[in-house]
C-alpha positions as CSV (number, residue, x, y, z in Angstrom):
1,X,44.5,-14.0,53.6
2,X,44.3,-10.7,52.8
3,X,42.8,-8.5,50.1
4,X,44.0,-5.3,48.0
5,X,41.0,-3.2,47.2
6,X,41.7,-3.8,43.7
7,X,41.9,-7.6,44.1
8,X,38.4,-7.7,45.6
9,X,36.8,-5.3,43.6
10,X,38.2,-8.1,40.5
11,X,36.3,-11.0,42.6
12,X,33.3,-9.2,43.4
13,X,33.2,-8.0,39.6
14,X,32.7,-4.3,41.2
15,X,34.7,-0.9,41.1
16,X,37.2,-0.4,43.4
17,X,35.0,2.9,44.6
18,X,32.2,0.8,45.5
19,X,34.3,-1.3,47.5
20,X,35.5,2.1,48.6
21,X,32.2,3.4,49.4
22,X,31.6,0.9,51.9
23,X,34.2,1.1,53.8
24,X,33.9,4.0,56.4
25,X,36.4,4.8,59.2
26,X,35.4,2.4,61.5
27,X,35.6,-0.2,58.9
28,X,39.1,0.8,58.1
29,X,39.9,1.0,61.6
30,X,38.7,-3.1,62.2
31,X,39.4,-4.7,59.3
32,X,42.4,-3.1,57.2
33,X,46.1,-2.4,57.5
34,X,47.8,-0.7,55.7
35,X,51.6,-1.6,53.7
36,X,53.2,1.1,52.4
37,X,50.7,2.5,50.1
38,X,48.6,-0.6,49.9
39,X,45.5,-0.7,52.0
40,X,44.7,-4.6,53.1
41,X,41.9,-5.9,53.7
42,X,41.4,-8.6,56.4
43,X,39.8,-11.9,56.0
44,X,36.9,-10.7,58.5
45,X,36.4,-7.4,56.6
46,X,36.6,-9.7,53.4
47,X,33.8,-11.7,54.7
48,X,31.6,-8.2,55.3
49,X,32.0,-6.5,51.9
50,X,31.2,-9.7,50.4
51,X,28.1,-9.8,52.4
52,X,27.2,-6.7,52.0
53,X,27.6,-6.7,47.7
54,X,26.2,-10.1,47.9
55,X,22.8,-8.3,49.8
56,X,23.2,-5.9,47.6
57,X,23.8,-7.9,44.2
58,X,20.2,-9.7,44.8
59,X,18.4,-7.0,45.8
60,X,19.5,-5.4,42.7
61,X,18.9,-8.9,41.4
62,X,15.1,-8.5,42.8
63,X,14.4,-4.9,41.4
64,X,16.2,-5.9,37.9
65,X,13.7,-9.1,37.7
66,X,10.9,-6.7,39.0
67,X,11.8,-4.2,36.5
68,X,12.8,-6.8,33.5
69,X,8.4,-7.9,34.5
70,X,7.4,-4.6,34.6
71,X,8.9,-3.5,31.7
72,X,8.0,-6.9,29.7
73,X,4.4,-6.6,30.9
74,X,5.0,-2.9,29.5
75,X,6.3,-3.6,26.2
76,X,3.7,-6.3,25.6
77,X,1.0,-4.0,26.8
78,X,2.7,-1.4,23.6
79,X,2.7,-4.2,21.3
80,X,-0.7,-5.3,22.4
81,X,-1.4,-1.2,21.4
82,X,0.6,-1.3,18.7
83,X,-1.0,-4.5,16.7
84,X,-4.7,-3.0,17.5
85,X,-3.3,0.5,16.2
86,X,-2.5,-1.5,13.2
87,X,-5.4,-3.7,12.9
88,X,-7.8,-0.6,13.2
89,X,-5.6,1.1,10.4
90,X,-5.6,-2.0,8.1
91,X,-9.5,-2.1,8.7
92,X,-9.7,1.6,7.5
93,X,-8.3,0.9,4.6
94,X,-10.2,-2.2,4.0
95,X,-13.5,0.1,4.4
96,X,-12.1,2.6,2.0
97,X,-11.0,0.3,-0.9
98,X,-14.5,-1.1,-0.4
99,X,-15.9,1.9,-0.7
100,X,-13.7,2.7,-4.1
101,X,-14.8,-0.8,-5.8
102,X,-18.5,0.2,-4.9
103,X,-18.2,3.1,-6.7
104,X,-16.2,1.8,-9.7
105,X,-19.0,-0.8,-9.9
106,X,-21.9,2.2,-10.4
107,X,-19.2,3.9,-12.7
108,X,-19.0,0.3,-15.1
109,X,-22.9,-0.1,-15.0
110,X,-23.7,3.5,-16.0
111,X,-21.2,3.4,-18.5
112,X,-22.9,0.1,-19.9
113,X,-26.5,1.3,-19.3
114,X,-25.1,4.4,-21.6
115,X,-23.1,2.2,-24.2
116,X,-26.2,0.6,-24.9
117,X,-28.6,3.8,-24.9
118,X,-25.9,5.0,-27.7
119,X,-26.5,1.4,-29.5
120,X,-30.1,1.8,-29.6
121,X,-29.6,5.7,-30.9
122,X,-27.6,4.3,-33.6
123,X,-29.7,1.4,-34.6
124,X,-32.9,3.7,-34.4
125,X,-31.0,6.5,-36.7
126,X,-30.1,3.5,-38.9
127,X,-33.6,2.2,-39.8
128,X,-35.1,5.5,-39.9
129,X,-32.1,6.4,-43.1
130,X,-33.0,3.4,-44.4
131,X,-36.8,4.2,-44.4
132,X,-36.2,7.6,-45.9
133,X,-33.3,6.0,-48.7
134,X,-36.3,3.7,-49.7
135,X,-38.9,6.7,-50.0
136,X,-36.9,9.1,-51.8
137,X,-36.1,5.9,-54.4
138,X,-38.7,6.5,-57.5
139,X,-41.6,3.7,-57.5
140,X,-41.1,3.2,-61.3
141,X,-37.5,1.6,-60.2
142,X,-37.7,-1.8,-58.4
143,X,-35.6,-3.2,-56.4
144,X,-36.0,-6.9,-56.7
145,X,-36.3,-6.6,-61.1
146,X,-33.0,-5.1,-62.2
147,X,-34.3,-3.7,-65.8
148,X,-30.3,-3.9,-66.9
149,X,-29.1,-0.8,-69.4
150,X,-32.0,0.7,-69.5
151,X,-32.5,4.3,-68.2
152,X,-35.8,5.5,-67.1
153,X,-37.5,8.3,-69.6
154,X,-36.9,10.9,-66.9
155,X,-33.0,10.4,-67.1
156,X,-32.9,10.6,-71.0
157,X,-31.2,13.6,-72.3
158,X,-33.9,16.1,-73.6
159,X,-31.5,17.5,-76.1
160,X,-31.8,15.8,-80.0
161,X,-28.4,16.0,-80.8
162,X,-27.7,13.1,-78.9
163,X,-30.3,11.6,-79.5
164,X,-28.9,11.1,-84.0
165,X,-30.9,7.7,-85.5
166,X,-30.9,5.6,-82.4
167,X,-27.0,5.0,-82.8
168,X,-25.6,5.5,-79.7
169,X,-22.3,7.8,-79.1
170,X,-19.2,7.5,-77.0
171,X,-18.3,10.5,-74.8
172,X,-15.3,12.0,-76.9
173,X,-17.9,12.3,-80.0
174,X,-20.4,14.3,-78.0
175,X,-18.7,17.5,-78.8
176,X,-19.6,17.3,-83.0
C-alpha cells in the first residue's frame, strides 16, 4: 500500500520536510512514483523511513533521557546550592539577632544598675533633708509632747498693744 508524504509524516507524528529530508534522489528514484502531483511512497520505501525515524526517534530518545539526567542531576546540584545559600543566610541572621539581644541585655542591666544608683541618690538626699529639717527645728519644741496653743516666748509679739490685759483679740480688731 502506498503512502502520500503527508500521510506518513501523520503516522510517524513528523513534518512532512523531515520525511522530505530523507528522501534523496536515489531514494525517489527506488521507492516513489509519482500521480499527478502526488508523490507515493512504496511499501519498501515505507519500511526505510520508518526505520530510519524509528533510529532516529530513540536516539533522540537516548540523548533526551541523557539530557533529562543531566539536567536533573543539574538542577538538584542548584537546589543543593540554593538550600546551602539559604541555610548560610538564615544562619547570618541568626548570628546577628544574637548579637542584637546580647546587646539589649547590657543595655537593660545598665539601665537597672543606674535606676538603682538614682534610688540610692534619692534615698541618701532624703535622709540627709530630714537630718537637717530636725536640726534647724528649735530644741525648746518637742516633737513627741505637743504643748497645744501655746506659742513659744520667741514667737510672741514684742509690741504692747496686742498684748491689752491678757484678753485676747481677733484679727479685724487689731487695727484699734
Amino acid at each position: 500500500m502506498e503512502l502520500t508524504i503527508k500521510e506518513l509524516a501523520d503516522e510517524l507524528s513528523v513534518s512532512k520536510t523531515a520525511i522530505r529530508k530523507h528522501m534523496d534522489d536515489k531514494f525517489r528514484d527506488t521507492y516513489t512514483i509519482k500521480e499527478g502531483n502526488k508523490i507515493l511512497i512504496k511499501d519498501e520505501g515505507v519500511e526505510v523511513l520508518k526505520g530510519q525515524f524509528k533510529n532516529q526517534v530513540e536516539t533522540a530518545d537516548k540523548q533526551s533521557t541523557k539530557t533529562a539526567n543531566q539536567l536533573a542531576v543539574k538542577s538538584d546540584d542548584q537546589q543543593t546550592a540554593l538550600l546551602a545559600e539559604q541555610l548560610e543566610d538564615q544562619r547570618k541572621q541568626i548570628d546577628a539577632k544574637d548579637k542584637q539581644i546580647a546587646e539589649l541585655h547590657q543595655l537593660l542591666d545598665q539601665s537597672q544598675r543606674l535606676q538603682l544608683d538614682v534610688q540610692n541618690k534619692l534615698k541618701q538626699l532624703e535622709s540627709k533633708n530630714t537630718s537637717s529639717i530636725k536640726q534647724t527645728i528649735p530644741e525648746s519644741v518637742n516633737e513627741e509632747e505637743p504643748q497645744g496653743d501655746k506659742i513659744p516666748d520667741s514667737y510672741q509679739p514684742s509690741n504692747a498693744r496686742f498684748q491689752e490685759a491678757g484678753k485676747k483679740k481677733h484679727w479685724w480688731q487689731f487695727g484699734r
